[in-house]
VOMI-892746 format. One record per residue (C-alpha): residue number from 0; x, y, z. Coordinates in steps of 0.02 Angstrom, whole numbers. Layout:
N
 ropa     px     py     pz
  NUM      X      Y      Z
...
***
This chain:
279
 ropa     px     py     pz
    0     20   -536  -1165
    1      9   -721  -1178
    2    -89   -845  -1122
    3     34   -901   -999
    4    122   -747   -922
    5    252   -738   -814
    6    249   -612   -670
    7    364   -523   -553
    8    318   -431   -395
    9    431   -293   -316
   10    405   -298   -133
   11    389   -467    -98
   12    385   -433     96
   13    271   -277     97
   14     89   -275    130
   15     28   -283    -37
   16    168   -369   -108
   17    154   -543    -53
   18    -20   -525    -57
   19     -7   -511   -250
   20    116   -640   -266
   21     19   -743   -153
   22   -151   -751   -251
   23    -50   -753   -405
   24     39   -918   -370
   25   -128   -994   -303
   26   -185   -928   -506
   27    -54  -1082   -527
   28     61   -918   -637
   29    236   -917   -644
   30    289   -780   -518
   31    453   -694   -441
   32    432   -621   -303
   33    581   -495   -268
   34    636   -364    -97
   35    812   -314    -41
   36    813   -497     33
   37    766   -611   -109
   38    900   -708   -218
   39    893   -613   -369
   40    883   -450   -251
   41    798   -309   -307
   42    842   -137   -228
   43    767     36   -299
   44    927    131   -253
   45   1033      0   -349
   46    991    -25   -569
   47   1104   -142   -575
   48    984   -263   -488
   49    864   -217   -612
   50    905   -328   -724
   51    900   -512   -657
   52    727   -497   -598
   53    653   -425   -753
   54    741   -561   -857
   55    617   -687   -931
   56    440   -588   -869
   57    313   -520   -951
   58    218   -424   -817
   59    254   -314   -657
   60    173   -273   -498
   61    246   -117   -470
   62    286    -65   -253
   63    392     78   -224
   64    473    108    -57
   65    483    193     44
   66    347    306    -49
   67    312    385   -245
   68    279    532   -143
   69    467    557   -121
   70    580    669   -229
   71    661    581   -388
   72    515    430   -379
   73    477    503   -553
   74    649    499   -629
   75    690    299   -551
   76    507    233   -593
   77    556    298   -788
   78    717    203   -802
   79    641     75   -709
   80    513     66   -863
   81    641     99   -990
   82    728    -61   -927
   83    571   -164   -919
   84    533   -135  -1087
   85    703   -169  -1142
   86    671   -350  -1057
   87    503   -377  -1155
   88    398   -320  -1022
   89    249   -244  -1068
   90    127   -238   -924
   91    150   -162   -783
   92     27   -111   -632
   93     85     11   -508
   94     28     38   -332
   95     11    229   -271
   96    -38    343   -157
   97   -245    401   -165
   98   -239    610   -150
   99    -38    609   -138
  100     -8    751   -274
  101    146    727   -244
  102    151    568   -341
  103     90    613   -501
  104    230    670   -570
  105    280    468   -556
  106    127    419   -610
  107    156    522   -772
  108    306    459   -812
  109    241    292   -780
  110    103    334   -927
  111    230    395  -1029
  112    338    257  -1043
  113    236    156  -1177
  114    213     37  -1061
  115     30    -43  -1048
  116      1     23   -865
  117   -136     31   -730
  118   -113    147   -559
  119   -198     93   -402
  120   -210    232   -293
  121   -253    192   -117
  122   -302    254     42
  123   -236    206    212
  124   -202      4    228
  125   -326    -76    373
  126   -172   -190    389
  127    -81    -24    454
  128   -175    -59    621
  129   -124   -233    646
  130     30   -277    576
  131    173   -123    577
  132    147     55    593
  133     17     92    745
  134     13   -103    782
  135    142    -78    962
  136     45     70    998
  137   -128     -4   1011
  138    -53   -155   1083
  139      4    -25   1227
  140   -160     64   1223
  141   -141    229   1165
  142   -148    276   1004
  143    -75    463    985
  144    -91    546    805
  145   -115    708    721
  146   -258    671    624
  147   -402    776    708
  148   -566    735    668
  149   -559    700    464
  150   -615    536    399
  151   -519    405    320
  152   -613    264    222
  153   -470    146    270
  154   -469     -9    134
  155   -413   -177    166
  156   -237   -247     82
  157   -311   -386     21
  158   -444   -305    -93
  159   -305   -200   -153
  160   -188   -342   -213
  161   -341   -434   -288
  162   -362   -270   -394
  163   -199   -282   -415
  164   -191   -459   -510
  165   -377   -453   -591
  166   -288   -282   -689
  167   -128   -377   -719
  168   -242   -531   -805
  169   -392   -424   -861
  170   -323   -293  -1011
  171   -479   -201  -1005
  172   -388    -97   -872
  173   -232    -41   -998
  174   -221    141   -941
  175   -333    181   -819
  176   -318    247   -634
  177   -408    202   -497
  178   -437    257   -338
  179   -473    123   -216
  180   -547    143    -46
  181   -658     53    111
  182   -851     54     90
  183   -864    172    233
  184   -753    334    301
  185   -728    340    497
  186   -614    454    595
  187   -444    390    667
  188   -508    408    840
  189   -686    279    791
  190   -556    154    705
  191   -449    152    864
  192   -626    148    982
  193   -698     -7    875
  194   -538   -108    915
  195   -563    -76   1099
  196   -752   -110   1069
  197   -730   -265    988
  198   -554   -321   1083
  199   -616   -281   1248
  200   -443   -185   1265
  201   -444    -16   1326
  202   -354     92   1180
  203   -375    288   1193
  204   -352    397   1040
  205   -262    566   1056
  206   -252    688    969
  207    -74    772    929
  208     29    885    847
  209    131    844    693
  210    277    880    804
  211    241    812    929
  212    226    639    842
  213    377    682    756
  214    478    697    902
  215    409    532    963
  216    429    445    781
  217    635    509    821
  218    621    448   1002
  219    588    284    939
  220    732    280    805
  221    647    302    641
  222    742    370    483
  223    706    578    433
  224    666    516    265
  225    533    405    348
  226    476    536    471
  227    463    664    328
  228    351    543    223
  229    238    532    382
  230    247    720    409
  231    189    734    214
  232     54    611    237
  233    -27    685    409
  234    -26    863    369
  235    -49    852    160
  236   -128    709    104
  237   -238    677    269
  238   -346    843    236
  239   -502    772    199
  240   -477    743      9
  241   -469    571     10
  242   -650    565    140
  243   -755    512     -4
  244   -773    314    -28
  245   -766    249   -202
  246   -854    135   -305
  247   -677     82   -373
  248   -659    -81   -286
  249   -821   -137   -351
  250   -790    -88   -517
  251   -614   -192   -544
  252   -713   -347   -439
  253   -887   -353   -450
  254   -918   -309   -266
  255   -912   -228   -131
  256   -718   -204    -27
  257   -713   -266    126
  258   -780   -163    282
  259   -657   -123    426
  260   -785   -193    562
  261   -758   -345    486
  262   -567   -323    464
  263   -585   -300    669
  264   -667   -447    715
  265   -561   -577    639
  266   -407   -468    674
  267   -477   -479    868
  268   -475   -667    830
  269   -301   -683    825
  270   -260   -587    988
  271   -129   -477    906
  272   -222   -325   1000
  273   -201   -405   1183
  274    -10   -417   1204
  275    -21   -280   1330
  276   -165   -330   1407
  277   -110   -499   1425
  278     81   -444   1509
***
């Protein structure tokens, strides 16, 4: 790659995303940042997207939504590759799921391309808690899961998307994967009991049924392709094989990932947690 690459990053809106972008352009690198809602667009489900945003780069940052988890990710990250190459792009470093077996197969054909790749596999975002997905449901103080007493060493999105670039700039980490984690596994119900600690905001953890949190997923209007993926994740992936911390993180950076206590605390900062309690 040369000394002056030039970068795109799918999923400019998502969590990691415009992280990557983010500490990319603050590298002072020449970056496009692409979603559904950028000018080029860039949409999975359409190739024909493809390629405007791959014209003129030489690396990728590699999101794919809703999940590599789902049927046919392996197939559409291939052609995906095929087409990068094609363009000149060589580099490519793909964000996946940590334990999701289900993702291999796109991980594989990832490796296979003859692209020079690097898979982050990761475990649950800490950014999960505070900015989408269980976010109104704190704020409203009850958290309501099936997820049982098995512990999650929960890892912060912004140590994932400075992996992320130091692989995309460092080529010591050509075809390797990593699994990147927190310093530290806690149960859902001791994440959920140090935000009320620390927020002085009553939020109660309970413990549900996979059905019964998909019925409530559907009462709130969410997709059956998303509700499967959540299904997949609770009762596959959240097992206990991903309970072990790694020493991934430190490896790619030189330290330690952030811990989620400290995640809390400035998160509590903000006031995000207290909508309800503030009504």
């Amino acid at each position: 790659m040369s000394n002056n690459p030039r970068f795109l990053v799918l999923g400019a809106t998502a969590k990691t995303g415009r992280r990557v972008a983010d500490k990319l352009n603050s590298l002072g690198h020449d970056v496009r940042a692409v979603s559904r809602s950028t000018t080029p667009a860039f949409d999975w489900t359409n190739p024909q997207t493809w390629d405007d945003v791959l014209r003129d780069r030489d690396a990728v940052y590699v999101t794919f939504q809703p999940d590599l988890a789902v049927p046919g990710s392996d197939e559409i990250i291939a052609n995906f590759a095929k087409c990068a190459l094609l363009h000149g792009v060589k580099r490519i470093v793909m964000l996946s799921g940590r334990g999701e077996d289900a993702a291999h197969q796109a991980e594989h054909a990832l490796h296979l391309s003859g692209a020079d790749v690097t898979v982050l596999r990761a475990n649950w975002f800490f950014q999960n808690f505070n900015e989408d997905l269980f976010l109104p449901y704190i704020q409203q103080g009850t958290l309501a899961l099936p997820a049982g007493d098995v512990p999650e060493p929960f890892i912060d999105a912004n140590d994932i998307a400075e992996c992320a670039v130091t692989c995309l700039l460092d080529d010591r980490h050509i075809g390797k994967t990593y699994e990147l984690s927190g310093p530290t596994a806690v149960t859902f119900a001791e994440a959920t009991k140090m935000i009320s600690d620390v927020t002085n905001h009553p939020v109660t953890f309970v413990p549900i049924s996979i059905e019964e949190l998909d019925a409530a997923l559907a009462a709130d209007g969410l997709p059956d392709d998303f509700r499967g993926l959540i299904r997949y994740l609770f009762s596959e992936v959240l097992d206990g094989r991903n309970s072990q911390p790694t020493n991934d993180v430190h490896e790619i950076l030189g330290r330690q990932p952030n811990s989620l206590r400290n995640f809390v605390e400035e998160v509590a900062g903000t006031g995000i947690w207290d909508v309800a309690k503030r009504a």
